[in-house]
Structures are given as structure tokens and as C-alpha cells.
C-alpha positions as CSV (number, residue, x, y, z in Angstrom):
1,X,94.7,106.8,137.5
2,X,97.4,104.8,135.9
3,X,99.3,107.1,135.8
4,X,99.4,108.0,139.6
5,X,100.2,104.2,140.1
6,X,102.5,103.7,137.7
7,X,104.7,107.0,139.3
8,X,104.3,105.2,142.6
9,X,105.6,102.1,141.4
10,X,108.7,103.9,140.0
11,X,108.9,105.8,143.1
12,X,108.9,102.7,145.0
13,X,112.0,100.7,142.8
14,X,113.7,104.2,143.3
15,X,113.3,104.5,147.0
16,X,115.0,100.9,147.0
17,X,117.6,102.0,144.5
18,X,118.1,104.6,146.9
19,X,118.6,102.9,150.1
20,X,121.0,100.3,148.6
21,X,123.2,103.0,147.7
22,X,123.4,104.6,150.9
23,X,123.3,101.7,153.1
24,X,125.9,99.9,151.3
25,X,128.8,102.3,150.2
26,X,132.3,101.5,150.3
27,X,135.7,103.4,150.1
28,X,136.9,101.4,147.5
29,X,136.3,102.5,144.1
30,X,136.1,100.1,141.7
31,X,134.1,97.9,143.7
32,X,131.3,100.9,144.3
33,X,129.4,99.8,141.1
34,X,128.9,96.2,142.1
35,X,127.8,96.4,145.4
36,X,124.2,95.1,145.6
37,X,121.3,94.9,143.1
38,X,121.2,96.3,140.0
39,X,118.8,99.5,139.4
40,X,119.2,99.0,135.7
41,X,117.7,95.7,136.1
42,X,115.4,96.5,138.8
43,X,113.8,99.3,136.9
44,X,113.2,97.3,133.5
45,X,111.8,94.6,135.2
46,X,109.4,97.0,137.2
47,X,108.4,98.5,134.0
48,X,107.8,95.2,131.8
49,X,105.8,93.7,134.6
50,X,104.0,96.3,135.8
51,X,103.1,97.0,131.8
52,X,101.9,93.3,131.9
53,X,99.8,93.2,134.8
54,X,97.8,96.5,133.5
55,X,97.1,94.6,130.3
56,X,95.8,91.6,132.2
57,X,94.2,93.7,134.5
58,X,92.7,95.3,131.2
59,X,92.0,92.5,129.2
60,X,91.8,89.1,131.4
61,X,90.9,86.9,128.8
62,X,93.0,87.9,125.6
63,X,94.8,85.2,124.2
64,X,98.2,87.1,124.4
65,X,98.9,87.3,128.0
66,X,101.5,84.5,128.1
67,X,103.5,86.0,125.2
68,X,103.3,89.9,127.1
69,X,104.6,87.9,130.3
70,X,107.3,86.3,128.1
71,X,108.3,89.9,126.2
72,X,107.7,91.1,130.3
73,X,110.8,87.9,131.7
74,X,112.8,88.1,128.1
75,X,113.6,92.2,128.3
76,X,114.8,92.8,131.8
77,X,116.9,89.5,131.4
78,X,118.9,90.8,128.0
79,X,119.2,93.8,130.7
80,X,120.9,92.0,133.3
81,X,123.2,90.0,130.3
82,X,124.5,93.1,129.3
83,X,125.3,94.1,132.8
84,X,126.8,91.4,133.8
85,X,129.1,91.8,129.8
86,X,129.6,94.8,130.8
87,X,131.1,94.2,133.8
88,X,129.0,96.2,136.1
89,X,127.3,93.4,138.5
90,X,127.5,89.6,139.3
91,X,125.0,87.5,138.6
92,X,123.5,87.7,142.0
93,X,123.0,91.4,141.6
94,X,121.3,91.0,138.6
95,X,118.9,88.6,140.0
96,X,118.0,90.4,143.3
97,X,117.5,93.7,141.0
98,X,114.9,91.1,138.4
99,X,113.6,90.1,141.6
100,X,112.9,93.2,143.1
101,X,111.4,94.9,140.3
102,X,109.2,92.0,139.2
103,X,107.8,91.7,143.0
104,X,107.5,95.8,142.8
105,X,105.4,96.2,139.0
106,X,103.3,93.0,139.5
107,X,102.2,93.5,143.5
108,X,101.7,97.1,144.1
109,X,99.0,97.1,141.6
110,X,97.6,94.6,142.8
111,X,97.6,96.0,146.3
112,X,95.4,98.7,144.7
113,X,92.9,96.5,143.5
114,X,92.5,95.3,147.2
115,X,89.7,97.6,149.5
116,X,92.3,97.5,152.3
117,X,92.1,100.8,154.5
118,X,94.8,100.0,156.8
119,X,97.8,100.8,154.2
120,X,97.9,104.1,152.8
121,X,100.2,105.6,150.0
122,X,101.1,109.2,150.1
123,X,103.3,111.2,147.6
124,X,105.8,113.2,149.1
125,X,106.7,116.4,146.9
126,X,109.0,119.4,147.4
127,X,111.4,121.2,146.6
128,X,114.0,118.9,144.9
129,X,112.6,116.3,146.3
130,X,110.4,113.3,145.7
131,X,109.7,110.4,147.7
132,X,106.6,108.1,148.9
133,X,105.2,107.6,151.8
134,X,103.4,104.0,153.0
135,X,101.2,103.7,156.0
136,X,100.1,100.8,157.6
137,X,97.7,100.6,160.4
């Protein structure tokens, strides 16, 4: 079951990852890497969080759920510092991709907890391609 969610919740950060770099494109080279949010960023941060909220999900009363929240901020943010070293994004790409990512791996498992039948998930998969579907209704 996990597993299901956890695919959807990478699908999701790369349906996002996916729109930003269609929708915002340019014709100027160098500046094609640091348009937007960073999927780097994005990504860990979905991970870490998403990894988080299972264990408190798991285990609501351990004693170690502020430090996996801490390990869950501190990772993706030495992420977006070495992106930002590295020349790759601005600071306000980094923080919309931590952003993103945090909102994506902490809420959409929590939408699963909810009995809500008017939104529905649906994995689309064929032929070289993968994507999700939401419903809401």
C-alpha cells in the first residue's frame, strides 16, 4: 500500500517537474537551467517528508519524531545549498522547489487517510508513458 502511495507521490512532484519545464522554456541557453523551481530540491524534500509522515503515521507517539522532521528540513536544504553553489538556481527556486515538495510528501498522504469519495487518483500507464490522473467531484 505504501508503496502505491509513495509512486503517486513521486508521480505527482514529477508531473510538476514536468509542467514547469514546458510552460516556462526559453531560447536562451544559459538561462534554461534556472528558470523556476528546482526538481532536485523538490524531489528530496518530497522524499524526506513523505518518509516522515509514514513514520508518524506509523508510530505517533515515539519520542523521535522531532529529530526525523529535523533530518526530513536539514537534507533537502544542504540540497538546495549545493544548488544554489553550484550555480544552477536562485534562492527563490530553491525555496519554491522545498516548498513544493514538502506540501507534496506531507499532504497527499494525508489526503489518503481522509474517507473523501469526491477525489479520486488514477495511475495512468502505457507505453512510455507514465502519468496520474486526479478526480475531483
Amino acid at each position: 500500500m505504501h508503496c502505491l502511495l509513495l509512486q503517486q507521490v513521486y508521480l505527482t512532484e514529477a508531473d510538476l517537474i514536468l509542467i514547469k519545464k514546458c510552460a516556462f522554456r526559453t531560447t536562451k541557453k544559459y538561462y534554461s537551467h534556472k528558470i523556476f523551481y528546482s526538481g532536485h530540491v523538490a524531489t528530496a524534500t518530497t522524499a524526506t517528508f513523505f518518509s516522515s509522515k509514514v513514520y508518524q503515521d506509523f508510530i505517533p507517539d515515539s519520542h523521535a519524531i522531532p529529530y526525523v522532521y529535523a533530518e526530513a528540513t536539514i537534507l533537502p536544504a544542504a540540497v538546495s545549498y549545493f544548488r544554489m553553489q553550484a550555480g544552477q538556481h536562485f534562492l527563490t527556486d530553491v525555496m519554491l522547489g522545498y516548498t513544493l515538495g514538502a506540501l507534496a510528501g506531507y499532504y497527499i498522504s494525508e489526503l489518503h487517510k481522509k474517507k473523501n469519495e469526491s477525489i479520486s487518483f488514477q495511475p495512468i500507464i502505457e507505453q512510455n508513458f507514465y502519468d496520474t490522473s486526479f478526480l475531483f467531484y
